[in-house]
N, C-alpha and C positions, 0 to 999 in steps of 0.2 A: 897277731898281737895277743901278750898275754891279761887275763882276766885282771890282774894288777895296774898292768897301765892303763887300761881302756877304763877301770875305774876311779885312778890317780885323776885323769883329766875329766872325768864327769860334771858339769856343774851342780855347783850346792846352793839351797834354797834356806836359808836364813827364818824367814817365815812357814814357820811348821806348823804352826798352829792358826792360823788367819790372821784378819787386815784388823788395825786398832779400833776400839770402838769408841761408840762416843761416852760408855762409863769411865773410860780411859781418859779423856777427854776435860771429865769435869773434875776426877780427881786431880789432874795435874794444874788444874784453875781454881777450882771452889777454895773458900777460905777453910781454916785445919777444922773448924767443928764440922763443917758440915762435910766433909772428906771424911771427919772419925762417926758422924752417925750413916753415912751412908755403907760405909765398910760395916759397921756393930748390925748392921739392918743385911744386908749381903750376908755375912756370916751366919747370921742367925735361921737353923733349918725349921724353926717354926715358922718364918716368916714366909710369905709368896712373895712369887716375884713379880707377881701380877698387883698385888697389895699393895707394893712398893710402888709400882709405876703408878699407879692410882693415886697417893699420893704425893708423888712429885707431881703429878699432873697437875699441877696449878701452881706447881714454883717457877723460877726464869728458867730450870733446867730440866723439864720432862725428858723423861727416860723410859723407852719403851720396855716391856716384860723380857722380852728375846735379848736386846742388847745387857740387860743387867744379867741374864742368867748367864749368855755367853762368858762375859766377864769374872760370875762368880767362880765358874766354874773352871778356869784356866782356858779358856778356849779362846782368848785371843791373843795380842802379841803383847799383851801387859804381863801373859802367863800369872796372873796372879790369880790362886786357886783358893778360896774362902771356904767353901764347900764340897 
C-alpha cells in the first residue's frame, strides 16, 4: 500500500487543540456586558490571570486561573487567541 492511501484513510481529529472550557462556557451564556469585560480583562497582558480568577471569585461564575489562560490563549476548542 502506497504512502497515499494508507494516509487517505487515516482518521482525522477535529479537536486539535483541546476539550471546551468553562471560559467557553460563560461566554456563550453571560449577558453581552459581561462577555465584553471579560474578553477587555483576557485581552489585556497587564492583567493576571490569577487576578482575574480572584475576582470572579465571588460572582455566580468563578473561573479558575488555568481555565481563563487556556482560553486566552487559544488553547482550546473556542481557538479564540486574545493573547
Amino acid at each position: 500500500m502506497s504512502i497515499a492511501n494508507a494516509l487517505s484513510n487515516a482518521p482525522r481529529n477535529d479537536n486539535r487543540r483541546g476539550p471546551s472550557c468553562d471560559v467557553c462556557a460563560v461566554l456563550a451564556t453571560a449577558p453581552p456586558d459581561d462577555v465584553a469585560a471579560l474578553r477587555a480583562a483576557l485581552s489585556d497582558p497587564q492583567m493576571r490571570y490569577t487576578v482575574i480568577a480572584e475576582a470572579l471569585a465571588g460572582t455566580d461564575t468563578p473561573l479558575g486561573s488555568s481555565s481563563l489562560s487556556r482560553h486566552a490563549r487559544g488553547r482550546c476548542l473556542g481557538r479564540e487567541k486574545l493573547r
